[in-house]
FIDOMAR-956200 format. One line per 10 residues: number of its first residue (from 1); for each residue x, y, z of C-alpha. Coordinates in nm, 2 decimals, always signed. Layout:
N
NUM	X Y Z | ...
END
This chain:
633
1	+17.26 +11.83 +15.22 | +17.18 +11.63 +14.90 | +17.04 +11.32 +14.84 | +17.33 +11.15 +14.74 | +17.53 +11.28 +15.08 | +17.22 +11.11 +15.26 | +17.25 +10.81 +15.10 | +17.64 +10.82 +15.14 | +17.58 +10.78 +15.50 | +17.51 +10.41 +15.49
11	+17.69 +10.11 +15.36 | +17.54 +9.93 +15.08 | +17.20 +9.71 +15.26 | +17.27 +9.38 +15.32 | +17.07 +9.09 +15.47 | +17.09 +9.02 +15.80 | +17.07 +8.65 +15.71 | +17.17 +8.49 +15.44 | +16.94 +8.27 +15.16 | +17.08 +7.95 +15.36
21	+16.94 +8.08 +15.68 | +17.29 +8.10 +15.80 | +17.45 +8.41 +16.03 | +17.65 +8.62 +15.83 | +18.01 +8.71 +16.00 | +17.92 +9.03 +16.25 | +17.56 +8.90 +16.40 | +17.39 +8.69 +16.60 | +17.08 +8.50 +16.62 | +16.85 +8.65 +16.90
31	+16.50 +8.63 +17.03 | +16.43 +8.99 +16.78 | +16.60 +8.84 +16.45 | +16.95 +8.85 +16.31 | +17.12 +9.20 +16.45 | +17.45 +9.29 +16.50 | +17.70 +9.14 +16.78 | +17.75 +9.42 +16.93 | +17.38 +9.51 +16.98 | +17.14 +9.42 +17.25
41	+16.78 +9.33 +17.26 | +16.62 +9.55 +17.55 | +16.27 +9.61 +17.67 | +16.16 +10.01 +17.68 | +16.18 +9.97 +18.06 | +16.52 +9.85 +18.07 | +16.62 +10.20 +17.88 | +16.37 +10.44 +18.04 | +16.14 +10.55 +18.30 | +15.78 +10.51 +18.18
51	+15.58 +10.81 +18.30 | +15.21 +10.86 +18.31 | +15.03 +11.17 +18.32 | +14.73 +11.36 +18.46 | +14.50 +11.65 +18.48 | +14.44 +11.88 +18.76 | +14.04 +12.01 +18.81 | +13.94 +12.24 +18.58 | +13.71 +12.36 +18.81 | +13.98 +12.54 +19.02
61	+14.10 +12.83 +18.86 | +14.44 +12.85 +19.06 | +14.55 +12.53 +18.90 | +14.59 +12.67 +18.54 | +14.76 +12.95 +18.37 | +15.09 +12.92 +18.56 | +15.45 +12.82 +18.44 | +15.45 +12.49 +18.40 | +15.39 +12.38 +18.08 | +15.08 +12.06 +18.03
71	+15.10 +11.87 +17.70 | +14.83 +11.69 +17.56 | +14.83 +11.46 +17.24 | +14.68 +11.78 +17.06 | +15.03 +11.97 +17.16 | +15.19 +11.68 +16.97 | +14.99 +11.68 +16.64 | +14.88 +12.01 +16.58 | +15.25 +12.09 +16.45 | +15.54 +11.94 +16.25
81	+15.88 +11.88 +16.37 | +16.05 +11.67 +16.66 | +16.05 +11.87 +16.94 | +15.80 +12.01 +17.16 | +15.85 +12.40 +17.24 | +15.55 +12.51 +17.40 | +15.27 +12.36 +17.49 | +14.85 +12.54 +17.44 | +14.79 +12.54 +17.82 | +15.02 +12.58 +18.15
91	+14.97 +12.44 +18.49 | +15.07 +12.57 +18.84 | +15.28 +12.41 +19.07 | +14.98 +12.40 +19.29 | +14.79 +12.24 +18.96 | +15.09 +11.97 +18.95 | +15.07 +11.90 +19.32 | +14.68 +11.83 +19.27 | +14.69 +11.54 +19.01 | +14.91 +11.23 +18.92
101	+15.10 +11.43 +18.67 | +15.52 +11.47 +18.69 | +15.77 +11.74 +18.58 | +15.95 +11.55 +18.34 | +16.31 +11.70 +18.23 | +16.39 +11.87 +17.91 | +16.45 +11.58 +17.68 | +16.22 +11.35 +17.78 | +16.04 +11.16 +17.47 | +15.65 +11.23 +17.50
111	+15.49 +10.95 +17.35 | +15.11 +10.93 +17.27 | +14.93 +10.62 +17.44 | +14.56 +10.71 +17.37 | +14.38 +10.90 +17.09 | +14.68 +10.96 +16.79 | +14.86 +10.68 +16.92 | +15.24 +10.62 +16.89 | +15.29 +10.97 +16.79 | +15.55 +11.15 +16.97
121	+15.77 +11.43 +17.03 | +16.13 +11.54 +17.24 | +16.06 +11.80 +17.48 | +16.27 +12.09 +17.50 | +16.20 +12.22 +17.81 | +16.07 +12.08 +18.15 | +15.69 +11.95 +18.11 | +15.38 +11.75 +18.23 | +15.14 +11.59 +18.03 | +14.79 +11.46 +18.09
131	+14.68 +11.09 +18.10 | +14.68 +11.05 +17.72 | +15.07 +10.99 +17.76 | +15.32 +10.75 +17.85 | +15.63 +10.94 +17.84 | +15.98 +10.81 +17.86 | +16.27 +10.95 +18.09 | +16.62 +10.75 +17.91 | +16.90 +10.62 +18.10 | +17.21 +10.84 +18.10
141	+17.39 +10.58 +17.81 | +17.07 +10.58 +17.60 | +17.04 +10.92 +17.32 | +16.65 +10.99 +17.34 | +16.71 +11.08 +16.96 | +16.74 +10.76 +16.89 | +16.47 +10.66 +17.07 | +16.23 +10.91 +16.89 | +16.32 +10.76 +16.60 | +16.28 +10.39 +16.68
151	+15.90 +10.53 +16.82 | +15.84 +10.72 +16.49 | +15.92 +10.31 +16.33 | +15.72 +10.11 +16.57 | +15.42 +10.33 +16.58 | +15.23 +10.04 +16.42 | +15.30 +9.80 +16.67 | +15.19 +10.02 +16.95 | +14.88 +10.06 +16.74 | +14.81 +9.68 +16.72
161	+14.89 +9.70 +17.13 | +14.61 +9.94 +17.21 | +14.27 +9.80 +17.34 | +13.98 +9.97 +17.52 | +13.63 +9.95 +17.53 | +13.53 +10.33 +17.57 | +13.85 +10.42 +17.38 | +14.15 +10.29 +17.23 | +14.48 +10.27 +17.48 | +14.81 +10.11 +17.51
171	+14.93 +10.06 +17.87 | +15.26 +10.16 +18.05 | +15.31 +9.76 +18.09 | +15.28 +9.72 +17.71 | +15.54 +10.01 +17.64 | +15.77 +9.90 +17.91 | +15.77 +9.51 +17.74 | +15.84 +9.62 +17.41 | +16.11 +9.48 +17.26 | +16.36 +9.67 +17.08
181	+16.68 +9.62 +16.89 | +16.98 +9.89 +17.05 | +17.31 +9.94 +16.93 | +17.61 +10.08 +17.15 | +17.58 +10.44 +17.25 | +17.84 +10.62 +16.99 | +17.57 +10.41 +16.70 | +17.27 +10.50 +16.84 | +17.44 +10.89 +16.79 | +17.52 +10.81 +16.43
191	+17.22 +10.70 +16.35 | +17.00 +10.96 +16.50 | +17.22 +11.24 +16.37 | +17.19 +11.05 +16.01 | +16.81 +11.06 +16.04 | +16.82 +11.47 +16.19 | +17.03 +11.51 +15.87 | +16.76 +11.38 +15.66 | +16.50 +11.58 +15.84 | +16.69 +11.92 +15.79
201	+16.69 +11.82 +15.40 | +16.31 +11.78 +15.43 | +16.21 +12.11 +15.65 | +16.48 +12.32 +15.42 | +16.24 +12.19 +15.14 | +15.96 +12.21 +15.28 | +16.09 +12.59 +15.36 | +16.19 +12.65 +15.05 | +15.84 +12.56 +14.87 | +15.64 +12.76 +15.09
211	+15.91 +13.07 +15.00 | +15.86 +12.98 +14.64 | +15.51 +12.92 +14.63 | +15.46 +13.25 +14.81 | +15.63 +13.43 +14.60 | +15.44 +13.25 +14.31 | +15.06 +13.38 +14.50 | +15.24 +13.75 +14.49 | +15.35 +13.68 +14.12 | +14.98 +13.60 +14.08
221	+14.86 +13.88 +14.23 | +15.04 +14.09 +13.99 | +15.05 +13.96 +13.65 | +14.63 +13.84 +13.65 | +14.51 +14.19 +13.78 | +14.73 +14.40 +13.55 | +14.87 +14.55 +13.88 | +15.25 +14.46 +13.66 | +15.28 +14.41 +13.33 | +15.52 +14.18 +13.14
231	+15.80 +14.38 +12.90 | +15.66 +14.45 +12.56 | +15.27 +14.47 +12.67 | +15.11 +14.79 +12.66 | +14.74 +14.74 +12.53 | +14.45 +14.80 +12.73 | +14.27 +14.44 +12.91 | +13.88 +14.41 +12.90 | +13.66 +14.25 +13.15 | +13.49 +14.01 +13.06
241	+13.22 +13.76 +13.21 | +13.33 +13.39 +13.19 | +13.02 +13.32 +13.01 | +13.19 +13.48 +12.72 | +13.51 +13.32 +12.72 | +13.36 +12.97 +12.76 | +13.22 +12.75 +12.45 | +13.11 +12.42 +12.59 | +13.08 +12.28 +12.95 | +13.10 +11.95 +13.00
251	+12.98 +11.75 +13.26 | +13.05 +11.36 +13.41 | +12.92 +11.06 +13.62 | +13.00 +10.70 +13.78 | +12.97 +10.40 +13.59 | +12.77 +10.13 +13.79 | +13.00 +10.00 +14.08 | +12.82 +9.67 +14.09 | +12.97 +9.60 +13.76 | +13.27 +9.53 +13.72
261	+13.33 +9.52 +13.37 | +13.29 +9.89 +13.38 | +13.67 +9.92 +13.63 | +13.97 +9.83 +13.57 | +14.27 +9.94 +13.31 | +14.14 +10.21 +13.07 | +14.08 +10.58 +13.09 | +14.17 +10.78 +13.37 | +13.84 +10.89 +13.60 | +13.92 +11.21 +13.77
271	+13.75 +11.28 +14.14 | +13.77 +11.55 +14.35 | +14.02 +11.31 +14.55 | +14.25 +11.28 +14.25 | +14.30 +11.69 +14.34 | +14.46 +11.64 +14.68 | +14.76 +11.45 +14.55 | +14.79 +11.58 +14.17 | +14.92 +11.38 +13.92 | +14.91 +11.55 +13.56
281	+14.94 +11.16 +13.39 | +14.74 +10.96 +13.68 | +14.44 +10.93 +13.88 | +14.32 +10.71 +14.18 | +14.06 +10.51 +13.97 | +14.01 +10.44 +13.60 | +13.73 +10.28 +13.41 | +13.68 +10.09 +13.08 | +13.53 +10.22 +12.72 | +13.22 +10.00 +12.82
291	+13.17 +10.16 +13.20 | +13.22 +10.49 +12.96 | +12.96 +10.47 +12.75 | +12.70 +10.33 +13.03 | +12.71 +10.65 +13.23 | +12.73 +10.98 +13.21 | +13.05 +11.05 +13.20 | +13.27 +11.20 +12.93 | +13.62 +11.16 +12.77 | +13.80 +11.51 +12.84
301	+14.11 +11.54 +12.57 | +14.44 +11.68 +12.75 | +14.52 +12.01 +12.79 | +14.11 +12.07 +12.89 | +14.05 +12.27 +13.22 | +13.88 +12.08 +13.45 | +13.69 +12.24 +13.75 | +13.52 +12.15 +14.08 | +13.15 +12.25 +14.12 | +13.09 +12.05 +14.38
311	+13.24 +11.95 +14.75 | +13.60 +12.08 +14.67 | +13.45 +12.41 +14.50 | +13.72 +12.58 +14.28 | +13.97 +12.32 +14.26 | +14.12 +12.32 +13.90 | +14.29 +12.12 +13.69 | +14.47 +12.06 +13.39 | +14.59 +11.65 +13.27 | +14.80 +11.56 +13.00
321	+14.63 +11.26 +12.89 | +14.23 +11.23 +12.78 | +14.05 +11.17 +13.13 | +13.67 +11.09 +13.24 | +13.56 +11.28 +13.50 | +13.26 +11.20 +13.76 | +12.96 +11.45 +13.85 | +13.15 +11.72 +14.08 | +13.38 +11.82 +13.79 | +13.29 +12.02 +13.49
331	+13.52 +12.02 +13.16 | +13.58 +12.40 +13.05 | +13.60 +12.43 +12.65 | +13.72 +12.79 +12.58 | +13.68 +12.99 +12.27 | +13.99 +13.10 +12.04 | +14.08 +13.44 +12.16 | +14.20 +13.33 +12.54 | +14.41 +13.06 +12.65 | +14.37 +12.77 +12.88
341	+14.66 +12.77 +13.05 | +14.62 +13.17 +13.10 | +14.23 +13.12 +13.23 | +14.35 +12.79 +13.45 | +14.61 +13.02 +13.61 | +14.32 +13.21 +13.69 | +14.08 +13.00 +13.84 | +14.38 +12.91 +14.06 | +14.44 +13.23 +14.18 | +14.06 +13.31 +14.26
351	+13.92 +12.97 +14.42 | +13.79 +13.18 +14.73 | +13.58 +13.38 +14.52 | +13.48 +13.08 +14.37 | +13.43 +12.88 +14.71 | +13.27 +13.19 +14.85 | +12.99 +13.19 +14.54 | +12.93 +12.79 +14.66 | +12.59 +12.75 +14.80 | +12.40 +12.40 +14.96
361	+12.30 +12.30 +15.28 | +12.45 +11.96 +15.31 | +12.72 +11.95 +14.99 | +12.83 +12.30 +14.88 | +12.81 +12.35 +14.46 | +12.82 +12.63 +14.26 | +12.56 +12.66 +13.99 | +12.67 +12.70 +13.65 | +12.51 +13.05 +13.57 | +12.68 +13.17 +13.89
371	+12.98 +13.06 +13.71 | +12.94 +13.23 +13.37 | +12.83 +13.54 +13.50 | +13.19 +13.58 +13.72 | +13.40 +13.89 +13.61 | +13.74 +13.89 +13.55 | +13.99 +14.13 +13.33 | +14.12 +13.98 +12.99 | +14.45 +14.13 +12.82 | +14.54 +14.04 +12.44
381	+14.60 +13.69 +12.37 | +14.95 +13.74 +12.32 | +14.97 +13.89 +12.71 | +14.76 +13.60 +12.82 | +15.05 +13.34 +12.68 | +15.37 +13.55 +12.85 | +15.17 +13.53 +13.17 | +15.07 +13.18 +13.16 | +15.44 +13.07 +13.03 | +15.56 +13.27 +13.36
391	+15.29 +13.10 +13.61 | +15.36 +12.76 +13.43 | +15.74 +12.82 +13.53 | +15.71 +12.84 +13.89 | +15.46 +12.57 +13.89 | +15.74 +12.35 +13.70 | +16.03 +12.47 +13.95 | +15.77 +12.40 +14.27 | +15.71 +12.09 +14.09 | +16.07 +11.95 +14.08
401	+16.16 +12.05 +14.45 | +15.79 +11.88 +14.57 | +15.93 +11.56 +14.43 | +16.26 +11.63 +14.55 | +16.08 +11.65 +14.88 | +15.95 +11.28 +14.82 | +16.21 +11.13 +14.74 | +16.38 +11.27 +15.02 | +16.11 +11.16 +15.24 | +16.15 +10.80 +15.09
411	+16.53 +10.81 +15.13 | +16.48 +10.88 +15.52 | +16.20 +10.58 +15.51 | +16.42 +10.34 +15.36 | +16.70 +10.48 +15.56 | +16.51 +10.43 +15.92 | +16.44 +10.02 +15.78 | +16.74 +9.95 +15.73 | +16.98 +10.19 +16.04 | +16.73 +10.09 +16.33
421	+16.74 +9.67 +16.25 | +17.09 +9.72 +16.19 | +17.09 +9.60 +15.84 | +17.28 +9.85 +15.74 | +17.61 +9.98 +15.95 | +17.68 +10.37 +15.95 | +18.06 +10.44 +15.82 | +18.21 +10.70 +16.04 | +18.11 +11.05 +15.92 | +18.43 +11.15 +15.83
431	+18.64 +10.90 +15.67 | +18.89 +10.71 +15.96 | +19.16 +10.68 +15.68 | +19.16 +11.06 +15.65 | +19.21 +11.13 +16.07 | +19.53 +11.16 +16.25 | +19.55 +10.75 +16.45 | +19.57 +10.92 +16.75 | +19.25 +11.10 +16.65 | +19.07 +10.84 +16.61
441	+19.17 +10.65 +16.88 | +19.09 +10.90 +17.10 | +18.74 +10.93 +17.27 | +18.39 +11.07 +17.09 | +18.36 +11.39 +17.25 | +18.76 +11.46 +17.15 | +18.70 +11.38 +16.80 | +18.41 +11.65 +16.80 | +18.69 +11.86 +16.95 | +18.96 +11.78 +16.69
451	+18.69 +11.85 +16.42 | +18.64 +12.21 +16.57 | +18.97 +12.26 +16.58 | +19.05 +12.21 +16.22 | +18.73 +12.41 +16.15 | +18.86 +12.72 +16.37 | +19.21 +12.73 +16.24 | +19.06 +12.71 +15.88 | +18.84 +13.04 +15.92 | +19.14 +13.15 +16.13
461	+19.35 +13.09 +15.80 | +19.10 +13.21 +15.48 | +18.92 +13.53 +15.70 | +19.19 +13.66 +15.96 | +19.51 +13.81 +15.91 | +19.81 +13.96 +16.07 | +19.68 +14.30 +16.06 | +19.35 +14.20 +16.14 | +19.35 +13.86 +16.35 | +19.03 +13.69 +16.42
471	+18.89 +13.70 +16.76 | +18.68 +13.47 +16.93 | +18.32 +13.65 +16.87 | +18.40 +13.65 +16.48 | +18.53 +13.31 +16.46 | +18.22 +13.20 +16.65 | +17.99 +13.35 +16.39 | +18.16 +13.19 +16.12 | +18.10 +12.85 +16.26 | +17.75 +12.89 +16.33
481	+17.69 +12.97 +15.99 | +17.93 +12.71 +15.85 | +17.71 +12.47 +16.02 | +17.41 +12.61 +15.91 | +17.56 +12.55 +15.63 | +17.60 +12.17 +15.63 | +17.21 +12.12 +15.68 | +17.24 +12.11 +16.08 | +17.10 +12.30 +16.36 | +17.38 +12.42 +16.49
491	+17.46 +12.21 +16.87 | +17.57 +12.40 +17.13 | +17.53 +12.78 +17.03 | +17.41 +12.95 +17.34 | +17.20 +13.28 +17.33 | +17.43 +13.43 +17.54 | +17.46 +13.84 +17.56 | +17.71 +13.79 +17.24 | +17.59 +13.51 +17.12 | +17.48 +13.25 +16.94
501	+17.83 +13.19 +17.15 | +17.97 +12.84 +17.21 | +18.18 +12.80 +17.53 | +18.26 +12.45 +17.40 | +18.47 +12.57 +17.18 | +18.71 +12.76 +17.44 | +18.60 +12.55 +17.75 | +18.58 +12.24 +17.60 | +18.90 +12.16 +17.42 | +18.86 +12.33 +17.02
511	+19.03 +12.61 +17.06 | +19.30 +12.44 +17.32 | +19.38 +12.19 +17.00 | +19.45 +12.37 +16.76 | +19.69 +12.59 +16.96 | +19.88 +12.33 +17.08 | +19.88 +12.13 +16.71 | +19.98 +12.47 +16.56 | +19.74 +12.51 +16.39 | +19.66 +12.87 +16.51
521	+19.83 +13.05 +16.74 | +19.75 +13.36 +16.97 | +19.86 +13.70 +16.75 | +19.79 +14.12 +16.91 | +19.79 +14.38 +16.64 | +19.77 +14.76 +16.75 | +19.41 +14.72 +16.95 | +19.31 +14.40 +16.79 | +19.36 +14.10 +16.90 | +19.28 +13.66 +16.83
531	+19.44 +13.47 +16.64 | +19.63 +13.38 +16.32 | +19.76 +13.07 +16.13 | +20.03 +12.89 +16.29 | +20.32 +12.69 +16.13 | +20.13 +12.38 +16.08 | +19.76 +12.55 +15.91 | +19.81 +12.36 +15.61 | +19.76 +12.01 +15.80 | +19.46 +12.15 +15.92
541	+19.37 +12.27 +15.57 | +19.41 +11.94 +15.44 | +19.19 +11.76 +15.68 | +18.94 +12.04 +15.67 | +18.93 +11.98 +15.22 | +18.92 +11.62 +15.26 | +18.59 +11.66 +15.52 | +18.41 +11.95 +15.35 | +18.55 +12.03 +15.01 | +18.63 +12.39 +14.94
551	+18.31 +12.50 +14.78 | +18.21 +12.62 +15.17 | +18.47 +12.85 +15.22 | +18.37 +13.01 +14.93 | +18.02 +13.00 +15.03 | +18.15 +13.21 +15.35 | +18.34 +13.43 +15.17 | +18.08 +13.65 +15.11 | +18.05 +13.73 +15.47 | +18.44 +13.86 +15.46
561	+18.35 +14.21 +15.51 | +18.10 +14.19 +15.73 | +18.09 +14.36 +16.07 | +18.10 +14.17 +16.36 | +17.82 +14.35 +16.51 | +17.66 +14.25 +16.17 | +17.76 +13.88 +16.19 | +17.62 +13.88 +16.53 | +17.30 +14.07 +16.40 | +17.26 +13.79 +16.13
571	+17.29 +13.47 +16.33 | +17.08 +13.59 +16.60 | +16.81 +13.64 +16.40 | +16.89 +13.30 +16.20 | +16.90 +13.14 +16.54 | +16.56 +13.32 +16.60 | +16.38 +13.24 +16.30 | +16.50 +12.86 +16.34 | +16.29 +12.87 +16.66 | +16.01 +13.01 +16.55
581	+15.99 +12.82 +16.26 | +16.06 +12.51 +16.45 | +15.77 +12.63 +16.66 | +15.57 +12.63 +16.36 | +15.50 +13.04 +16.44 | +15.50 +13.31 +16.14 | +15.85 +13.46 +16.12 | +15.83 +13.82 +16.13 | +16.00 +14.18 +16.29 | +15.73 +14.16 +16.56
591	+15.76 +13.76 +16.65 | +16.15 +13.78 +16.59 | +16.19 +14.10 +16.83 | +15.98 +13.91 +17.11 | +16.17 +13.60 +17.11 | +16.46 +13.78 +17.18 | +16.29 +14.00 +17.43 | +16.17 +13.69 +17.60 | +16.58 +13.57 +17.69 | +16.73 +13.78 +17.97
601	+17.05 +13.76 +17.82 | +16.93 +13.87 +17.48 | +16.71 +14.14 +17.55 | +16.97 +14.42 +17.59 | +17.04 +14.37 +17.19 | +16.70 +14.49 +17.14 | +16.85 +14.86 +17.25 | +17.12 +14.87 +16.99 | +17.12 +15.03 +16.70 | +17.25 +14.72 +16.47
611	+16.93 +14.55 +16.61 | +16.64 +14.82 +16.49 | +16.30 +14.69 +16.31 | +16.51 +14.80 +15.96 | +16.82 +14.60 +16.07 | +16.63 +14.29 +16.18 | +16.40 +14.31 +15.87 | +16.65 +14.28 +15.63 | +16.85 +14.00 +15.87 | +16.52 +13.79 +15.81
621	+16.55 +13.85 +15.47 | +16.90 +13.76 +15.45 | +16.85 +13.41 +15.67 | +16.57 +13.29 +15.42 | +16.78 +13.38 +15.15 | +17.09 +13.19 +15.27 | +16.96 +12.91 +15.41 | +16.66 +12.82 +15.16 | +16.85 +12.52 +14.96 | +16.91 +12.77 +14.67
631	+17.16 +12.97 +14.77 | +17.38 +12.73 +15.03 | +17.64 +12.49 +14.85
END
């Protein structure tokens, strides 16, 4: 999903009061501020059950290493993402029965009261946690979705809550009185899905820059050993010791802090810290011509690589404005027959050799001769500036999709200030002018049902025909990738002997629809049998355009020929590597294979021949590929 599709999601802000201090038309004046009319002000306990935790002995064995999962605040931190999947220790049921701690159900909100407080996570499956937790259980008319979110915004004020002598702690009577702002049910879905849209755009980045910036490490593995060589080079390369590449090194220092006359507006004073968040125009601190000249520190011209000898050993840079740099950096001057950019590509690719020559008992450095006497292999200069222009590149391409990133990150900020205080209202995620009245007069859950329906009897239309109708398996497969597709996990998909499989879509009134609107209707031909495009498809066409556009359908069309057997290999293994990823686990033939070993329903597909270690390799390959942000429309 783009940025622009994210920020279509919401209404322009507006106040919630006006400069006059008067109520705009559609809110009220309550104890929490100016919110909507139709929105309460609750306490956490009114919504939820607050649930504590606790620990069994660790002195008796048979209380650990059972089934039961046990969370503790580490479980919540140690990886990304919003819901909890496993947990680093389980518990027995003997273990639960022995301390104060509770079973809580799969979608419970596990919220951190002591140590990282306020962070939290939704738990997938059933789990306990330890006393570090004060976990919520919502009421049946309350989406814990929403909840997460409005956590994730008020972890400050559980912060200013805590108190503790020995540590810091907020009680369950402090999260059961906080306050909170709650729209109706059907809102508190729109916003939550608004906000899960936003996340998908931020993991699929975050995705796709760990894909690109591995392929950049492999690119750099190549082209700075020689082990590939650019078209049009042939010469031999020569190794070389950086001593007799480098002309000058220069070092820095720290003007006096006690004067002040020496900070301020002037010329950029690179740290180590200035490496951690790069800016190529920037840094963190800058210092005066005056605080210059009374220390030892140096003006660096752009384009000069700058290195860490000291605390973050081998960090490199290059800025593109004159800098000062402080003690722990060195300025690299080179001489005429290599280039920067070529020997800063370099550096990058070997700062473990670099942290590994690092020596010091109590701040690591690395001494200058150890420096100059590194080897390293040098082709002609000509060589040196294809490589570099290659490297430099990828670094340009990872840089536009890491800012995409942040501003992605800053949309969902904004967007979370302004949907959770009701300052902004969601318009309906479809348009209402574009849905049948009786549509949209019609219930939530038969909405989602209509919406199917005009996606089934459009793939039903475009990749079925009378010769070869589309069953029920095929059309499945092309919804869960159409909704891969549209930057959402896909809801309801099963992992079902066939599956991903979604029952809701026969069961639960898609399919149903869409036959009796005509849409589709039932169609045999010879030994195949499903459906095909009834009298009234193009309605459903037209609704489907106005949703989704017709770029998708041409996005799916290159699964036309596919083999069902192959569909199904594919979105299993999508559905896999979602998981795992999710999980925060490496995605790979061996983790991929266990994780459908580990579902009883699943595990027969493992004896197929569509599912070998060839089949599934290339699956993985094909899911990264398609679902990166590069490829998808």
């Amino acid at each position: 999903m783009s940025d622009q599709e994210l920020v279509a999601r919401c209404c322009l802000p507006q106040d919630n009061e006006s400069v006059s201090g008067e109520v705009p038309p559609g809110y009220k004046r309550t104890e929490a501020g100016v919110i909507p009319v139709d929105w309460e002000v609750k306490s956490l306990g009114e919504i939820a059950e607050i649930v504590s935790g606790g620990t069994p002995s660790t002195q008796v064995d048979e209380y650990w290493n059972g089934d039961i999962p046990w969370c503790t605040p580490t479980d919540i931190t140690s990886k990304p993402g919003k819901y909890l999947i496993e947990t680093q220790r389980n518990i027995t049921h003997k273990g639960l029965s022995a301390c104060s701690a509770r079973l809580l159900p799969p979608g419970s909100v596990l919220l951190c009261s002591r140590a990282t407080i306020g962070d939290v996570k939704i738990a997938k499956k059933g789990v306990c946690t330890n006393q570090g937790f004060k976990s919520l259980i919502c009421s049946n008319d309350v989406s814990n979705e929403f909840v997460y979110y409005l956590l994730v915004k008020l972890k400050d004020q559980l912060v200013e809550k805590a108190s503790g002598s020995t540590f810091l702690e907020v009680s369950r009577r402090d999260v059961e009185n906080l306050r909170i702002n709650l729209p109706p049910a059907e809102e508190q879905h729109a916003i939550s899905t608004a906000l899960s849209d936003a996340d998908a755009l931020i993991n699929s980045l975050d995705r796709f820059i760990a894909k690109k910036l591995a392929i950049k490490q492999a690119t750099m593995q190549q082209l700075l050993t020689g082990q590939t060589r650019l078209s049009g080079f042939k010469g031999e390369w020569q190794e070389k010791r950086l001593g007799d590449i480098i002309s000058c090194i220069v070092g820095g220092g720290t003007p006096s802090r006690a004067n002040p006359a020496y900070w301020g507006d002037g010329i950029p004073w690179v740290t180590v810290k200035d490496f951690a968040d790069f800016d190529p125009e920037a840094t963190q601190e800058s210092i005066t011509l005056e605080g210059l000249k009374n220390s030892a520190s140096n003006r660096i011209p752009a384009g000069t690589i700058i290195l860490s000898t000291r605390m973050a050993v081998g960090q490199v840079a290059i800025y593109r404005v004159d800098v000062a740099i402080n003690q722990d950096l060195k300025a690299i001057f080179l001489n005429n027959f290599v280039v920067p950019e070529y020997v800063f590509h370099w550096f990058r690719f070997s700062v473990e050799k670099l942290e590994e020559l690092g020596s010091g008992s109590t701040v690591k450095g690395l001494s200058l001769s150890d420096l100059k006497s590194i080897k390293f292999m040098v082709p002609h200069i000509d060589e040196q500036s294809a490589i570099a222009s290659v490297l430099s590149d990828m670094d340009a391409e990872i840089e536009v999709l890491e800012r995409r990133r942040e501003k992605a990150k800053q949309i969902k900020q904004g967007m979370m200030q302004q949907l959770l205080t009701g300052r902004v209202r969601l318009i309906d995620l479809q348009p209402v002018v574009d849905r049948p009245e009786a549509e949209f007069e019609a219930s939530k859950s038969h909405r989602w049902a209509f919406d199917e329906a005009v996606l089934i009897a459009t793939l039903v239309k475009h990749f079925g025909n009378a010769q070869f109708p589309m069953g029920r398996k095929r059309y499945t497969k092309f919804s869960y990738l159409f909704h891969r597709c549209t930057g959402k996990q896909p809801d309801g998909y099963l992992k079902k002997a066939a599956g991903p499989y979604n029952p809701k879509t026969k069961y639960g009134g898609p399919e149903k629809i869409a036959i009796e609107k005509d849409f589709i209707r039932e169609h045999k031909s010879g030994r195949y049998s499903g459906f095909v495009a009834g009298d009234n498809i193009s309605q459903a066409e037209s609704y489907f355009k106005k949703w989704y556009g017709s770029e998708i359908i041409q996005w799916l069309d290159q699964f036309r020929f596919m083999k069902t057997d192959e569909l199904e290999l594919l979105t299993t293994v999508d559905m896999a590597v979602c998981e795992l990823e999710e999980e925060g686990k490496p995605v790979n033939i061996v983790k991929v294979k266990d994780l459908i070993r580990s579902h009883t329903e699943w595990e027969a597909k493992l004896g197929r021949s569509i599912f070998s270690e060839e089949c599934i390799a290339s699956a993985i390959e094909k899911s990264i590929d398609l679902f990166s942000g590069e490829n998808s429309p």
